[in-house]
N, CA, C and O atoms as a Tinker XYZ file with bonds, in Angstrom:
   436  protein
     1  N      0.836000   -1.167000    0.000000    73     2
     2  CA     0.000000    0.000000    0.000000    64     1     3
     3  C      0.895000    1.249000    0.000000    63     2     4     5
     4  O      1.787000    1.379000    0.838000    81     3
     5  N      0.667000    2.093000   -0.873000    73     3     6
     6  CA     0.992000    3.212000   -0.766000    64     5     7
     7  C      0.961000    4.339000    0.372000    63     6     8     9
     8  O     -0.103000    4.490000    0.972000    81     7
     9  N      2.183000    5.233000    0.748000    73     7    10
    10  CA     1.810000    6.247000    1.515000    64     9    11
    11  C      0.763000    7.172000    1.556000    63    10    12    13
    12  O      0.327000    7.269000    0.409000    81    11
    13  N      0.104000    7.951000    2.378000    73    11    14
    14  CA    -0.860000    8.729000    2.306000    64    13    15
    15  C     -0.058000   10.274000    1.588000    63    14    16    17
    16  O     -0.101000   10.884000    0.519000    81    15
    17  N      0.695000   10.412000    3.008000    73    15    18
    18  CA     1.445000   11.886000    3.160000    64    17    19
    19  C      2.712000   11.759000    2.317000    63    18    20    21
    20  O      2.901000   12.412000    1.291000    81    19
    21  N      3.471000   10.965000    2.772000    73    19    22
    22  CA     4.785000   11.024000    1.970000    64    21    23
    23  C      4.703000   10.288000    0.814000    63    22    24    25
    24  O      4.187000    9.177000    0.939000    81    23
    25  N      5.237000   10.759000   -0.749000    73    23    26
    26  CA     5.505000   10.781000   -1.804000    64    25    27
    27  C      6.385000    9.224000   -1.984000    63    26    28    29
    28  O      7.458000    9.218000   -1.381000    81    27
    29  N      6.117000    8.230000   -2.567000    73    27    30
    30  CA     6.986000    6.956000   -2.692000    64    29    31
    31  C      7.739000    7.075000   -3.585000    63    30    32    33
    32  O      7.067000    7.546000   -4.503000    81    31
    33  N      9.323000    6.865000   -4.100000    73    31    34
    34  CA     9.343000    6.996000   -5.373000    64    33    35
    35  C     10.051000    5.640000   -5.419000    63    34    36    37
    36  O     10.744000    4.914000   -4.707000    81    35
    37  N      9.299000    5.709000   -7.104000    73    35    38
    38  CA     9.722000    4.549000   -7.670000    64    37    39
    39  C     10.573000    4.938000   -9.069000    63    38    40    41
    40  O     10.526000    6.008000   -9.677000    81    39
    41  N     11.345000    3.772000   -9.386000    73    39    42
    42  CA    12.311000    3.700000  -10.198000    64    41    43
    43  C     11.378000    3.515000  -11.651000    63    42    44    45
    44  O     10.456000    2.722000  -11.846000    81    43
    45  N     11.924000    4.475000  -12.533000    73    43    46
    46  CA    11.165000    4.433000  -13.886000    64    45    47
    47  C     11.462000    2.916000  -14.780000    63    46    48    49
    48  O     12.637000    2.561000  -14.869000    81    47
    49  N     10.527000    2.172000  -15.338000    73    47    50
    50  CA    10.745000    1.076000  -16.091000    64    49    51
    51  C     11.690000    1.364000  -17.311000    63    50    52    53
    52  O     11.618000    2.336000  -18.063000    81    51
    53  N     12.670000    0.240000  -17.366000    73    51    54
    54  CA    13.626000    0.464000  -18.419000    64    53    55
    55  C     13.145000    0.775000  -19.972000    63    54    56    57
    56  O     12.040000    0.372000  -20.334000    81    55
    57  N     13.692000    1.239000  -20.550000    73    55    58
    58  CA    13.055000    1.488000  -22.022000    64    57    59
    59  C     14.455000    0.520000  -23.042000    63    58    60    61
    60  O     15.648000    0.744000  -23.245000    81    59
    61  N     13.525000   -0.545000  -23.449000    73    59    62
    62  CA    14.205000   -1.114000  -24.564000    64    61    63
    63  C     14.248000   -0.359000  -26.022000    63    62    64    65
    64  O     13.355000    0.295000  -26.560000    81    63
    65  N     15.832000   -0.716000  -26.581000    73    63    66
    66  CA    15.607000    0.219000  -28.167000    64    65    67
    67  C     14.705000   -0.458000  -29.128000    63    66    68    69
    68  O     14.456000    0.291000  -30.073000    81    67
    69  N     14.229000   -1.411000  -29.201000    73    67    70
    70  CA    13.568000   -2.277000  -29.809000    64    69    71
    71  C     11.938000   -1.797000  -29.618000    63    70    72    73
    72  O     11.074000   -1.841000  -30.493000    81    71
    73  N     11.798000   -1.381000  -28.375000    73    71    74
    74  CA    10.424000   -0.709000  -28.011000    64    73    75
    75  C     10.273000    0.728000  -28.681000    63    74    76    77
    76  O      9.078000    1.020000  -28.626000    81    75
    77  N     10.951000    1.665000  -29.247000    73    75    78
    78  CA    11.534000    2.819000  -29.509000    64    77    79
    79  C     11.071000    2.778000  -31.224000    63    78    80    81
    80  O     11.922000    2.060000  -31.750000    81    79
    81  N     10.260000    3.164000  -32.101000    73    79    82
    82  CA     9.699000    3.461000  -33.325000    64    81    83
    83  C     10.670000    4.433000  -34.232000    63    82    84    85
    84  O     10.174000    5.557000  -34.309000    81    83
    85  N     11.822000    4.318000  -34.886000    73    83    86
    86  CA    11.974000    5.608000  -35.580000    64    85    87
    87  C     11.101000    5.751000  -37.121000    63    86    88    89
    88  O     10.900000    4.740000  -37.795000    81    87
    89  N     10.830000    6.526000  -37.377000    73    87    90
    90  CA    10.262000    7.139000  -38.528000    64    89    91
    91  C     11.017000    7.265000  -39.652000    63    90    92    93
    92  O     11.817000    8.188000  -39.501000    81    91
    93  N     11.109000    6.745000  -40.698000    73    91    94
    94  CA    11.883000    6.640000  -41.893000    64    93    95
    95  C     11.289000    6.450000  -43.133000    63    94    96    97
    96  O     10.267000    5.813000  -43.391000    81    95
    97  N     12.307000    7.296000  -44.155000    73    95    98
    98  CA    11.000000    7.665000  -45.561000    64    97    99
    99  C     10.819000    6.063000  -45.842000    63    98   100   101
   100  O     11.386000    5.153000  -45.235000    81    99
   101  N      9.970000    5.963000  -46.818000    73    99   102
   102  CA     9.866000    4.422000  -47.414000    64   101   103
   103  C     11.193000    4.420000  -48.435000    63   102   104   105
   104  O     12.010000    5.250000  -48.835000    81   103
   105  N     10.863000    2.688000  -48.658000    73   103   106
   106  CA    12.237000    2.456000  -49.393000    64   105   107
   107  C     12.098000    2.758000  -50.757000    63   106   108   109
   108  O     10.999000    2.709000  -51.309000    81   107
   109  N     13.237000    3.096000  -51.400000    73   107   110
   110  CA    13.315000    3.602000  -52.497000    64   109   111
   111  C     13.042000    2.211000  -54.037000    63   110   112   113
   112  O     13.799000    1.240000  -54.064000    81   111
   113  N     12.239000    2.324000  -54.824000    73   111   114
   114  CA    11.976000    1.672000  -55.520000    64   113   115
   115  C     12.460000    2.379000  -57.098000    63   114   116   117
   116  O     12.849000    1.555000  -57.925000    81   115
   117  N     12.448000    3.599000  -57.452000    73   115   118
   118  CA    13.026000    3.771000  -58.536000    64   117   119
   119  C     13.453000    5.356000  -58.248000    63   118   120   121
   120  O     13.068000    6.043000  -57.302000    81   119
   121  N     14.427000    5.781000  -59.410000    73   119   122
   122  CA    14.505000    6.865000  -59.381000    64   121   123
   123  C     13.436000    8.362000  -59.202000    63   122   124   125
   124  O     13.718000    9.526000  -58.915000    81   123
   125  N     12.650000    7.950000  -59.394000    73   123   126
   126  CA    11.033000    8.964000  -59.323000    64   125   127
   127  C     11.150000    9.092000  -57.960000    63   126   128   129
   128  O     10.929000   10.298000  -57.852000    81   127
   129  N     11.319000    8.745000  -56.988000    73   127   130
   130  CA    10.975000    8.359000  -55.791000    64   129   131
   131  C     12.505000    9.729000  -55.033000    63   130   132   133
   132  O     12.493000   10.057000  -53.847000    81   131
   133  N     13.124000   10.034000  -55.604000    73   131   134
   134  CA    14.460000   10.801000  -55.468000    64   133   135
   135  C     13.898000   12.196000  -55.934000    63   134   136   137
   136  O     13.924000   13.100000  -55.098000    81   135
   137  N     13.360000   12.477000  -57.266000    73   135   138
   138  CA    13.057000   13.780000  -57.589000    64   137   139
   139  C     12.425000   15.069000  -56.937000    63   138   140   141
   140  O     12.658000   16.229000  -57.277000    81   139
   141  N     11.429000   14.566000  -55.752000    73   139   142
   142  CA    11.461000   15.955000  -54.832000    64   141   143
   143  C     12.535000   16.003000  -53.980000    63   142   144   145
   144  O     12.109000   16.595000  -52.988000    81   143
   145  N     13.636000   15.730000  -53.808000    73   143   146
   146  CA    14.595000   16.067000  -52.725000    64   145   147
   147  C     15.564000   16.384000  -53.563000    63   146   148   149
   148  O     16.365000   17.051000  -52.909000    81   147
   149  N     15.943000   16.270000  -54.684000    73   147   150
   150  CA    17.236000   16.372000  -55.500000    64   149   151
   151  C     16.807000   18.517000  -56.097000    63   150   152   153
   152  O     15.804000   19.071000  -56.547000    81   151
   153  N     17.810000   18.859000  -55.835000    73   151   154
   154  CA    17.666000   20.558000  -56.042000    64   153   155
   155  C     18.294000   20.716000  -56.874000    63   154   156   157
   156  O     19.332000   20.419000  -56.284000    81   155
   157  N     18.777000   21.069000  -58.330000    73   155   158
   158  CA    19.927000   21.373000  -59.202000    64   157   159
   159  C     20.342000   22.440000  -59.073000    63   158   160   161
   160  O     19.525000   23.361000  -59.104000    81   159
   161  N     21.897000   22.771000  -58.859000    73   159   162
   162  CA    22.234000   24.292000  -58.707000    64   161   163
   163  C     22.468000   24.654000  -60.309000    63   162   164   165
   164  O     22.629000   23.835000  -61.213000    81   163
   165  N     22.441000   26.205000  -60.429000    73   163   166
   166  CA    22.929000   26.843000  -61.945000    64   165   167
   167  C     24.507000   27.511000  -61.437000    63   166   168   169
   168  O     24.670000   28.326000  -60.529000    81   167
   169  N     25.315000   27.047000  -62.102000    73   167   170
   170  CA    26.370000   27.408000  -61.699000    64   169   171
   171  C     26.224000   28.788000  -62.177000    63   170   172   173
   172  O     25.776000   28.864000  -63.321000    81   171
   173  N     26.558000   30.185000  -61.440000    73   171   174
   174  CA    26.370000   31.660000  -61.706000    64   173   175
   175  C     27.965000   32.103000  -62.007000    63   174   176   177
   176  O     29.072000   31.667000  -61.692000    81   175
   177  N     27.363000   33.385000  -62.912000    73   175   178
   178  CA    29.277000   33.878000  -63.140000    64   177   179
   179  C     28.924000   35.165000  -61.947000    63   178   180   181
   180  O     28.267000   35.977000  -62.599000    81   179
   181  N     29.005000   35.466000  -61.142000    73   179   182
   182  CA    28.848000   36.206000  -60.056000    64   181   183
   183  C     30.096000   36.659000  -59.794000    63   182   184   185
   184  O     31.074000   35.934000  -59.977000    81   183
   185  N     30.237000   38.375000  -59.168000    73   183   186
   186  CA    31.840000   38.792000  -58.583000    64   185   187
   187  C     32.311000   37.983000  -57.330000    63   186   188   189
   188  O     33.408000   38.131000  -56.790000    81   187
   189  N     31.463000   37.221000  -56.989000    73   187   190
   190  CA    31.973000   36.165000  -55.222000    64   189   191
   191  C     32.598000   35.015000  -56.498000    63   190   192   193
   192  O     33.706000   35.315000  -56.942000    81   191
   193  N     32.171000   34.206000  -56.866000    73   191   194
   194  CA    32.452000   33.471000  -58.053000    64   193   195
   195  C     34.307000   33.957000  -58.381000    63   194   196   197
   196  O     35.341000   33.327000  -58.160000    81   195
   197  N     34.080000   35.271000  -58.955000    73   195   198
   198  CA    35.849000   35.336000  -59.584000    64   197   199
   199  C     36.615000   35.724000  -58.754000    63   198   200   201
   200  O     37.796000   35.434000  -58.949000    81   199
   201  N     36.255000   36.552000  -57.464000    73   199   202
   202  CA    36.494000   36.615000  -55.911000    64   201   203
   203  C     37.425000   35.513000  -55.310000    63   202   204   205
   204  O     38.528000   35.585000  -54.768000    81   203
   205  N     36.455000   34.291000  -55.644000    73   203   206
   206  CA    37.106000   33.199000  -54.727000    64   205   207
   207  C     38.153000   32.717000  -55.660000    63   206   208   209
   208  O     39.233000   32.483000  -55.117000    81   207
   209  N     38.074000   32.483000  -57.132000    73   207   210
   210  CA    39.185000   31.869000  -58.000000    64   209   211
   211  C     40.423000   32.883000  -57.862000    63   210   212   213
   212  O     41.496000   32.305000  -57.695000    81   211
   213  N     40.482000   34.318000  -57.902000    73   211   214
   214  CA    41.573000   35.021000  -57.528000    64   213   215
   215  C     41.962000   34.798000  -56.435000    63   214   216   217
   216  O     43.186000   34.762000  -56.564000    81   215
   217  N     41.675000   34.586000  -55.214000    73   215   218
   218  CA    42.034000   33.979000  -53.701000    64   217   219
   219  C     42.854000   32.444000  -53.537000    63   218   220   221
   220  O     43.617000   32.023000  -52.667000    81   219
   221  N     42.273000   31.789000  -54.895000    73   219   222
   222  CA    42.785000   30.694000  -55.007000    64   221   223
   223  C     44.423000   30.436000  -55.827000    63   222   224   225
   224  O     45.085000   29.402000  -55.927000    81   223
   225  N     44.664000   31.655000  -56.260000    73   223   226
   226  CA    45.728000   31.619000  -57.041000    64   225   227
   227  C     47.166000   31.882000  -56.634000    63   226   228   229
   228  O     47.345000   32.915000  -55.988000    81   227
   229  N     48.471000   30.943000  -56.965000    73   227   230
   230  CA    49.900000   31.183000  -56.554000    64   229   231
   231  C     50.188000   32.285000  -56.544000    63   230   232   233
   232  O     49.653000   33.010000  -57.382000    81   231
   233  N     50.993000   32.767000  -55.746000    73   231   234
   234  CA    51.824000   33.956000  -55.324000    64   233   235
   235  C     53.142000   33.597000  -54.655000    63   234   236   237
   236  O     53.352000   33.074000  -53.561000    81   235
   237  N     53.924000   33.993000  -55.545000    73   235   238
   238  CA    55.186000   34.114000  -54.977000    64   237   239
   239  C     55.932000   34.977000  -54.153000    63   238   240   241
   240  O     56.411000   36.012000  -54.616000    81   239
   241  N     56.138000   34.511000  -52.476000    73   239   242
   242  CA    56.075000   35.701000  -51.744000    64   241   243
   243  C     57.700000   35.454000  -50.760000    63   242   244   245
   244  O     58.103000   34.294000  -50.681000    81   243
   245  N     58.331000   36.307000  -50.235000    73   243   246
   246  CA    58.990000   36.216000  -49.490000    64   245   247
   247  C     59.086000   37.200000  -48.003000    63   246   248   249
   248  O     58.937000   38.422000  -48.005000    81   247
   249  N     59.314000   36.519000  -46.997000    73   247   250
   250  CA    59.047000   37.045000  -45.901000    64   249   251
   251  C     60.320000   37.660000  -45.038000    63   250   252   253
   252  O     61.189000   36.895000  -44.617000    81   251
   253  N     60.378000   39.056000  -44.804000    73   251   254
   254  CA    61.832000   39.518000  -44.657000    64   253   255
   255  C     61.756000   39.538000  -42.948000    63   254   256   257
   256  O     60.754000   39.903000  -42.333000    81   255
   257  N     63.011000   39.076000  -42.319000    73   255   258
   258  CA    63.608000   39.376000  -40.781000    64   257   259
   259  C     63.007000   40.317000  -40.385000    63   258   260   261
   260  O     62.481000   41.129000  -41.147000    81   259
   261  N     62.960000   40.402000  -38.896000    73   259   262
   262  CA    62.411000   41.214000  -37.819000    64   261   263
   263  C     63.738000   42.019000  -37.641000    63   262   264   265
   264  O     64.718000   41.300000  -37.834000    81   263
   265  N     64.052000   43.361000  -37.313000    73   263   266
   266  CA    64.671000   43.836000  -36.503000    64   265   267
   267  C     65.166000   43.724000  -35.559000    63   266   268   269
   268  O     66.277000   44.210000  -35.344000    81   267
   269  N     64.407000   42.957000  -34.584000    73   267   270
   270  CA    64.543000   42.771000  -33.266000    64   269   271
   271  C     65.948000   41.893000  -33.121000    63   270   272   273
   272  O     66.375000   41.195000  -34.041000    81   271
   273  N     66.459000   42.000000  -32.113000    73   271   274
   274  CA    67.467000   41.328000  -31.639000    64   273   275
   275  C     67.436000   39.728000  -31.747000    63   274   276   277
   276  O     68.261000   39.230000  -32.513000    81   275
   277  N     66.657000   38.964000  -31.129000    73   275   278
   278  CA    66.403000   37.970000  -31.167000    64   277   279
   279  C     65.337000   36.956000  -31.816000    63   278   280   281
   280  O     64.843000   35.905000  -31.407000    81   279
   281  N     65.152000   37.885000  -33.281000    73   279   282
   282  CA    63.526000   37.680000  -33.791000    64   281   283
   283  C     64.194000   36.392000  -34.204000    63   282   284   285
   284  O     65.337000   35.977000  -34.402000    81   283
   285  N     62.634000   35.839000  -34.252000    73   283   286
   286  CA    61.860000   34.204000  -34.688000    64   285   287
   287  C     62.216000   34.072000  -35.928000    63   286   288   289
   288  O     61.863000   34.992000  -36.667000    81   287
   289  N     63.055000   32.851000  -36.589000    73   287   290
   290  CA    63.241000   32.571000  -38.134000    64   289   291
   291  C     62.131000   32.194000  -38.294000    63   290   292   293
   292  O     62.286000   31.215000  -39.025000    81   291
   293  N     60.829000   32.327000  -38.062000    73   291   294
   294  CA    59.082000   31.905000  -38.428000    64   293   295
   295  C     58.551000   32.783000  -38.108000    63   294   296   297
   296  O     58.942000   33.520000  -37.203000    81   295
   297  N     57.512000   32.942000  -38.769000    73   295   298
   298  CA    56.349000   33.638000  -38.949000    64   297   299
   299  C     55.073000   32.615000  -38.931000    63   298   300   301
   300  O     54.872000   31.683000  -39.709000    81   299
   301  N     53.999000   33.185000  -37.469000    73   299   302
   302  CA    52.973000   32.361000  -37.711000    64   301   303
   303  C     51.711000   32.934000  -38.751000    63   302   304   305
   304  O     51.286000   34.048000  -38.445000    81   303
   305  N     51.249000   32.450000  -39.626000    73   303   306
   306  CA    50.062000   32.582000  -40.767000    64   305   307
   307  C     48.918000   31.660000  -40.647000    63   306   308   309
   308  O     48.850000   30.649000  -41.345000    81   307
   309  N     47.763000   32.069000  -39.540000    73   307   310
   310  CA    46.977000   31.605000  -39.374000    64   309   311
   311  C     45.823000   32.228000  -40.329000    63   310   312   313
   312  O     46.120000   33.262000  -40.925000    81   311
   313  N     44.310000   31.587000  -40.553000    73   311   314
   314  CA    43.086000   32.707000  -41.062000    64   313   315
   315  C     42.361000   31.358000  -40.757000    63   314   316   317
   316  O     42.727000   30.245000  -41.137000    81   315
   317  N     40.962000   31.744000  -39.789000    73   315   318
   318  CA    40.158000   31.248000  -39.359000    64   317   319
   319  C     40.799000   29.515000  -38.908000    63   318   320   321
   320  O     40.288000   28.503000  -39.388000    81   319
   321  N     41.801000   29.488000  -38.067000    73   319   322
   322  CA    42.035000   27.684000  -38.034000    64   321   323
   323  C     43.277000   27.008000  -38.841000    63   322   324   325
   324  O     43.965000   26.053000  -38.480000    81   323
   325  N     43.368000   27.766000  -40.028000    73   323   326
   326  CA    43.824000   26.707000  -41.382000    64   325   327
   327  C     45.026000   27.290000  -41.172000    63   326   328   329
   328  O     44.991000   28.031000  -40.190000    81   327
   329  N     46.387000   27.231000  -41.875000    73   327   330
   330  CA    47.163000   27.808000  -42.223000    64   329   331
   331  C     47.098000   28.038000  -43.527000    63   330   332   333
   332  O     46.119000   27.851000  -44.250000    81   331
   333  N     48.577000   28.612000  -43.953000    73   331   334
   334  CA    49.016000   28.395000  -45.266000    64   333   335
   335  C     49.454000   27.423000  -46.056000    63   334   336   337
   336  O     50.286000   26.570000  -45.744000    81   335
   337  N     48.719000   27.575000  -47.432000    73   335   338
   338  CA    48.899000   26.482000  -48.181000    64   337   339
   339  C     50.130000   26.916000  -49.368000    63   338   340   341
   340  O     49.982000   27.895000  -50.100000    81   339
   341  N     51.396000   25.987000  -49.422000    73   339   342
   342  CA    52.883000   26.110000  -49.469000    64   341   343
   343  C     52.850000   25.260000  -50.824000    63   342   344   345
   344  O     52.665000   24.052000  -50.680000    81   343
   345  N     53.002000   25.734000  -52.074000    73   343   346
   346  CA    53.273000   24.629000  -52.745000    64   345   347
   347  C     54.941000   24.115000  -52.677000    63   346   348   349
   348  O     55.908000   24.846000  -52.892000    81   347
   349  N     54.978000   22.790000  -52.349000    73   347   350
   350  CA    56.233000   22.155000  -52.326000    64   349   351
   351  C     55.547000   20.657000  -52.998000    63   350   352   353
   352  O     54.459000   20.088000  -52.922000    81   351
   353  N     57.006000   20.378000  -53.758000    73   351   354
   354  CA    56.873000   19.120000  -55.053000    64   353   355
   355  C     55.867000   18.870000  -55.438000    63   354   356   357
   356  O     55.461000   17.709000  -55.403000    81   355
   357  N     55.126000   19.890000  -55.937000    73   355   358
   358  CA    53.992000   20.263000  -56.728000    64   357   359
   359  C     52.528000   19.738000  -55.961000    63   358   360   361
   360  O     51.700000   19.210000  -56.703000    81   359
   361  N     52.316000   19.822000  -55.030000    73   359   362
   362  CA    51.722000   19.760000  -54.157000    64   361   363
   363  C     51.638000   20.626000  -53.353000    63   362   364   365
   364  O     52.711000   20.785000  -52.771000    81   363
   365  N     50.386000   21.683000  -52.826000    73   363   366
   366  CA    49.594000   21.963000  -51.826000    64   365   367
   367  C     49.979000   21.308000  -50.198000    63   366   368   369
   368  O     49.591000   20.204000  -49.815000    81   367
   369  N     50.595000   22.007000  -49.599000    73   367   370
   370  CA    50.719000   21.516000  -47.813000    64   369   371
   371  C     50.590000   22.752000  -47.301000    63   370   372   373
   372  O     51.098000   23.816000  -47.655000    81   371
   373  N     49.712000   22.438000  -46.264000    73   371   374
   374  CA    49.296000   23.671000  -45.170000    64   373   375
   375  C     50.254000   23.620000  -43.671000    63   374   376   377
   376  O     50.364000   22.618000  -42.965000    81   375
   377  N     50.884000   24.937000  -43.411000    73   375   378
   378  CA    51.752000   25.157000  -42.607000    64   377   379
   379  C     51.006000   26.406000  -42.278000    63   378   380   381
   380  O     50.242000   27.138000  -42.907000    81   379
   381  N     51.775000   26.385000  -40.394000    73   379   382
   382  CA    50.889000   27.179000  -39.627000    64   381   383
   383  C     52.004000   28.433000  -39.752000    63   382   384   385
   384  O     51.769000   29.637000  -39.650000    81   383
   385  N     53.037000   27.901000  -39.955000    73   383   386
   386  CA    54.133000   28.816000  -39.331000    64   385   387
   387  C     55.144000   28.813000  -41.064000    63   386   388   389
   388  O     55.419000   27.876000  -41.814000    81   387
   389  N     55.445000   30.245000  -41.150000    73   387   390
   390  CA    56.367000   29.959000  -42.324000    64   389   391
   391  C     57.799000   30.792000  -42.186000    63   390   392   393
   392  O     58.032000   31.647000  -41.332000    81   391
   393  N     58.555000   30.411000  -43.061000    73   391   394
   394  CA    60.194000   30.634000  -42.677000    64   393   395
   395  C     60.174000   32.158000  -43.049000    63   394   396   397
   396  O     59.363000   32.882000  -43.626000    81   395
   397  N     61.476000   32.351000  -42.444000    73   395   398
   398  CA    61.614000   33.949000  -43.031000    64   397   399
   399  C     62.762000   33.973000  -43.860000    63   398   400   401
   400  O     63.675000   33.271000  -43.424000    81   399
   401  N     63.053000   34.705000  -45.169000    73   399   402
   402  CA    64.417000   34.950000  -45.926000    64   401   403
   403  C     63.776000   33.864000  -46.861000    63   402   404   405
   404  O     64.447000   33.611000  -47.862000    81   403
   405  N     62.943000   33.379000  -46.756000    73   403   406
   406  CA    62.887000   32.001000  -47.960000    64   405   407
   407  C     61.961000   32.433000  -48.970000    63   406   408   409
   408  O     60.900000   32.808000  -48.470000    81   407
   409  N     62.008000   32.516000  -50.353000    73   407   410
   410  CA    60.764000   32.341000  -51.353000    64   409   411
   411  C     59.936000   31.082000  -51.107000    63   410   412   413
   412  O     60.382000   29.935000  -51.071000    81   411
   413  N     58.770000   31.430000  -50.955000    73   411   414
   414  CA    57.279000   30.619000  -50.946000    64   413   415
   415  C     56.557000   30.700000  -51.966000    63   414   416   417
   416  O     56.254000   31.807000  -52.409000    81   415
   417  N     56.003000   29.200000  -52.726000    73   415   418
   418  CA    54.498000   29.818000  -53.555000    64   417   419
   419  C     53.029000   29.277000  -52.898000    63   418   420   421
   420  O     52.470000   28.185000  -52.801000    81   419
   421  N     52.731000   30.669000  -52.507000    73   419   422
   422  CA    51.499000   30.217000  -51.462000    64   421   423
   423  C     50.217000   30.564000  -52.459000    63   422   424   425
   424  O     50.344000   30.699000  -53.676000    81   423
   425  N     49.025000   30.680000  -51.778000    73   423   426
   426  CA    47.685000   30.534000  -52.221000    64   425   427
   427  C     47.601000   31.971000  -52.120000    63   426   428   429
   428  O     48.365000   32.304000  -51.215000    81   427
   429  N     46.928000   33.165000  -52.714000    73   427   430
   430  CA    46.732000   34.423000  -52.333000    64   429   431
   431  C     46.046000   34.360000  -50.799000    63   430   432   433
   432  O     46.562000   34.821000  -49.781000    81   431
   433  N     45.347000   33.987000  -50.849000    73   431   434
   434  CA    43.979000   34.019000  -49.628000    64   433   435
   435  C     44.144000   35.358000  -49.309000    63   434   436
   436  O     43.409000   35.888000  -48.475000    81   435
């Protein structure tokens, strides 16, 4: 029998995943079945468009010494997270930190 005044508590019944329903589209039987979810983009010639391909392009840059007495042979080149992308043996590698006195061919960004 239950208390009158004081509150009993009881332990909630376990929940099996098997008891648990998820909701899922039906299965796909042909391509028709794809056409409202598929969106086609139009590729646009837009100024963000030639924006980003100029950002994307080599530059040959070199980075000159600090003054300072004891300056760092590196330079750190961070932008949002990433570093710089260095072409070496014709390949793209991203470095956080780059040398100083050295020619680089980096990405404009």
């Amino acid at each position: 029998m239950d208390a009158v005044n004081t509150p009993v508590r009881r332990t909630r019944r376990e929940v099996h995943v098997g008891d648990t329903k998820i909701e899922q589209k039906a299965d796909i039987e042909s391509i028709e079945d794809f056409q409202p979810d598929i969106i086609v983009a139009q590729p646009s010639q837009d100024d963000y468009v030639d924006a980003l391909a100029f950002n994307e392009e080599p530059v040959t840059i070199r980075l000159e010494p600090s003054a300072e007495k004891f300056a760092s042979p590196w330079v750190p080149c961070w932008v949002n997270g990433k570093g710089a992308e260095v072409l070496m043996n014709n390949k793209w590698v991203e470095f956080g930190y780059l040398p100083v006195s050295k020619q680089l061919t980096v990405k404009r960004k």
